[in-house]
N, C-alpha and C positions, 0 to 999 in steps of 0.2 A: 504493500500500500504506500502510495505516495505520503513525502512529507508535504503538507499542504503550510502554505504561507499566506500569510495577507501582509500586503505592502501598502499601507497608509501614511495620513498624515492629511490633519484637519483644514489646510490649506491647501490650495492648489497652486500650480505652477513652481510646487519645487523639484521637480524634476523626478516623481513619483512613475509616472509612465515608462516615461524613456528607464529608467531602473529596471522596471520589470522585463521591457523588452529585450532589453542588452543584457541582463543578467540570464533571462531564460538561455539566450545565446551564449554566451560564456558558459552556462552550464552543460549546452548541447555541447559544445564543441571539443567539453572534455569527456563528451561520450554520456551523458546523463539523459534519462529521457522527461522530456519536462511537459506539461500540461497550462499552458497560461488562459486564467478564464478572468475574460476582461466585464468588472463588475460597475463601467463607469457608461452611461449611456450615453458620452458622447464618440466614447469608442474608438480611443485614440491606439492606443494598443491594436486594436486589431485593425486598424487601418495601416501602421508599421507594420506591422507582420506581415503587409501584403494580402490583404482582405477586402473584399468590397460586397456590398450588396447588391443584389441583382434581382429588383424588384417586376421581371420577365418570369423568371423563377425564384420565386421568394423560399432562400435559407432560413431554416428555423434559428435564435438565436439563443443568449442564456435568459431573455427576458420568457420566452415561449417555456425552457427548460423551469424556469421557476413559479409558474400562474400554472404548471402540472398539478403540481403539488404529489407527486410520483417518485418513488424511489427508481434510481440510475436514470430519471428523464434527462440528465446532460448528455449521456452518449449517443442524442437522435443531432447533437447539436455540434458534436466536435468536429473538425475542421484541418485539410494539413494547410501548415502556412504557404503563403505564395511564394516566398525566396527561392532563387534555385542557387540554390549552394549545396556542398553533398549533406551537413549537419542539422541541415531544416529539416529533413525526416524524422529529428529526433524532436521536434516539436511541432505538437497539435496544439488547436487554437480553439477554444469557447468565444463565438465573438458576441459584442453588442451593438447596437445600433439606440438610436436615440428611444425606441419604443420602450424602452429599460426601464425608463422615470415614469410610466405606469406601476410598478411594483409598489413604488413607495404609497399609491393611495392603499396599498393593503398592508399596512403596518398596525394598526389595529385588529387586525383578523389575528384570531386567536392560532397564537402556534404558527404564525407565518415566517418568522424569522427563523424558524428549520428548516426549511425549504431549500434553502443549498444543500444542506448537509444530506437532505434525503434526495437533492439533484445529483451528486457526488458518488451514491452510495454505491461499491464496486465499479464503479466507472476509471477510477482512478490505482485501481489494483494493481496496473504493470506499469506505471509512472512512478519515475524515484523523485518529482517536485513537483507538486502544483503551486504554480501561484497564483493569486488573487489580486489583480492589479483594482483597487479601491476608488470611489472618488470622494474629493478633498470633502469629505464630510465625516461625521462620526453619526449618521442615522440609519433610516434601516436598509439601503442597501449597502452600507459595510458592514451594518451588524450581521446580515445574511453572511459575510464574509468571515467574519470574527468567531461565529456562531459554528461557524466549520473549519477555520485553521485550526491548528495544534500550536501556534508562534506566529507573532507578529515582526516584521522589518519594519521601523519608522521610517520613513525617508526624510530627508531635510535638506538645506539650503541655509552654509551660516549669516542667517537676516534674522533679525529680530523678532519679527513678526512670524516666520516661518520657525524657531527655536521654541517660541512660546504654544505655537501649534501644536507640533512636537511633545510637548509635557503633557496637554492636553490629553494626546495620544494616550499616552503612557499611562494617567492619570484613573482614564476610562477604563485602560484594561485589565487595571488593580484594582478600582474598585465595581465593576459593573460586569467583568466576564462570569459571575457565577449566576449572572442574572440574565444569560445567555444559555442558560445550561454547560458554559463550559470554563470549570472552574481553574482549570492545570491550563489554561491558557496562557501564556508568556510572552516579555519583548526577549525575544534571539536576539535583536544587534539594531542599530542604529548607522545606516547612508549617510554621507551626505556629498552632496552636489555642487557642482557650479562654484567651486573653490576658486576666485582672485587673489593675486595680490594688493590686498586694500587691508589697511588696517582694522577696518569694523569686520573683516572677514576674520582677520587670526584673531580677533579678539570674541566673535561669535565661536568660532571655531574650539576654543577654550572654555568660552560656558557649558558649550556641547558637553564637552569632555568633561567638564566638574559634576554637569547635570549629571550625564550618563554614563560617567566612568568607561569598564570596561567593556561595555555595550559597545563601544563607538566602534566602528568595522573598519579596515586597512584595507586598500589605500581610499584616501579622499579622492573625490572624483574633482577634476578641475574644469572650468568653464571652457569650453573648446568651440567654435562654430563649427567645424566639423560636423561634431557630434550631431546638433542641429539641424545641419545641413543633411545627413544621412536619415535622419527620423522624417525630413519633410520629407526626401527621396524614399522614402517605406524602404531600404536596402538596410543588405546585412554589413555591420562593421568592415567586414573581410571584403567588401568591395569599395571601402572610402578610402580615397588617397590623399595623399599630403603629408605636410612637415610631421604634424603630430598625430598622423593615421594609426601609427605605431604604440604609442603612448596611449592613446587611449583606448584601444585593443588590448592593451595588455593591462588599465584598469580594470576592466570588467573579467577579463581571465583572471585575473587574481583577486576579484571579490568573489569570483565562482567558487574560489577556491576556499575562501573563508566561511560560504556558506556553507560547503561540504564540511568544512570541521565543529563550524556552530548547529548545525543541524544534519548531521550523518544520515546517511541514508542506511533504513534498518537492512 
């Protein structure tokens, strides 16, 4: 059974997405086979991955997988990515579309926020990582997500505004995951993103670390336009060129690497 992940963080635009994407891919490429189910209905995740909707034939998505209300309804939904690279076979895609933000009017329906977990169920049996790319909220389409990881990745960005989000995170998952039914819920590690050189950066970048000790994850990820430039192009790392193609290729292979010792695969 897959380790399932949720990658949050109460803010948006810290670079939460793009983590998920580049991280399932550094995971693939070390030969992992990863499962990314993208839980944000504007569906950015799976527009990287090389996804699109094709409303001539309409794909079911994880929003259709979740109004089931059906054990393993995700596996009518999984998807391979569109990359062609030889490593993208080792990842399948749950995607969303904006029809997502329908779910949320059923947050009050009694026992809805189980619904991933019963979407999930054996679906995820020969995957060593699911992740759950989140959107910048803490309601109930991340709690759907919370509700069925085993560990949570904060993702962050040393800004102020995005560090205080962050704790937020943290805050939620200590005190409210047994109010999710799932109580051995934990934060694995702490991202963070989009590193300058700018003073208010090392000096967020240290609160990080006060806050979150040994949470925080190696290496920091630094602001690269590249990067950017690759996530608009939906392409896999391994086809961005440039000065620093290299470097930041090899951030994500060696967060890959941290996630395998923060979170082993059983």
């Amino acid at each position: 059974m897959a380790r399932r992940m949720a990658l949050v963080n109460n803010k948006g635009g810290v670079g939460k997405t793009t983590t998920a994407v580049r991280l399932a891919e550094g995971l693939a490429k070390a030969g992992h086979r990863v499962l990314v189910v993208d839980m944000d209905p504007q569906g950015n995740a799976s527009r990287r991955l090389g996804w699109a909707y094709d409303a001539d034939d309409p794909q079911p998505t994880v929003s259709e997988a979740i109004q089931a209300d059906r054990d393993g309804s995700l596996a009518s939904v999984i998807t391979p990515i569109g990359w062609d690279v030889e490593y993208a076979s080792r990842i399948v895609l749950a995607p969303a579309r904006l029809e997502l933000e329908n779910r949320m009017a059923e947050a009050g329906v009694v026992g809805s926020w189980r619904r991933l977990v019963k979407a999930l169920d054996g679906v995820d049996d020969q995957i060593d990582y699911t992740l759950m790319d989140c959107p910048p909220s803490l309601f109930h389409l991340t709690q759907l997500a919370l509700a069925a990881a085993e560990v949570v990745v904060i993702v962050t960005e040393p800004e102020y505004d995005s560090v205080e989000a962050a704790i937020r995170v943290r805050d939620f998952v200590r005190e409210r995951a047994s109010e999710l039914a799932n109580p051995d819920l934990e934060i694995a590690g702490v991202i963070v993103n989009a590193m300058q050189n700018l003073g208010s950066h090392a000096d967020q970048l240290a609160s990080i670390r006060e806050t979150f000790g040994g949470l925080v994850w190696d290496p920091v990820v630094r602001h690269r336009s590249l990067l950017v430039d690759a996530d608009g192009d939906e392409i896999p790392l391994t086809e961005v060129r440039g000065e620093k193609a290299g470097e930041v290729r090899a951030a994500y292979e060696l967060l890959a690497q941290t996630t395998v010792k923060a979170v082993p695969v059983r």
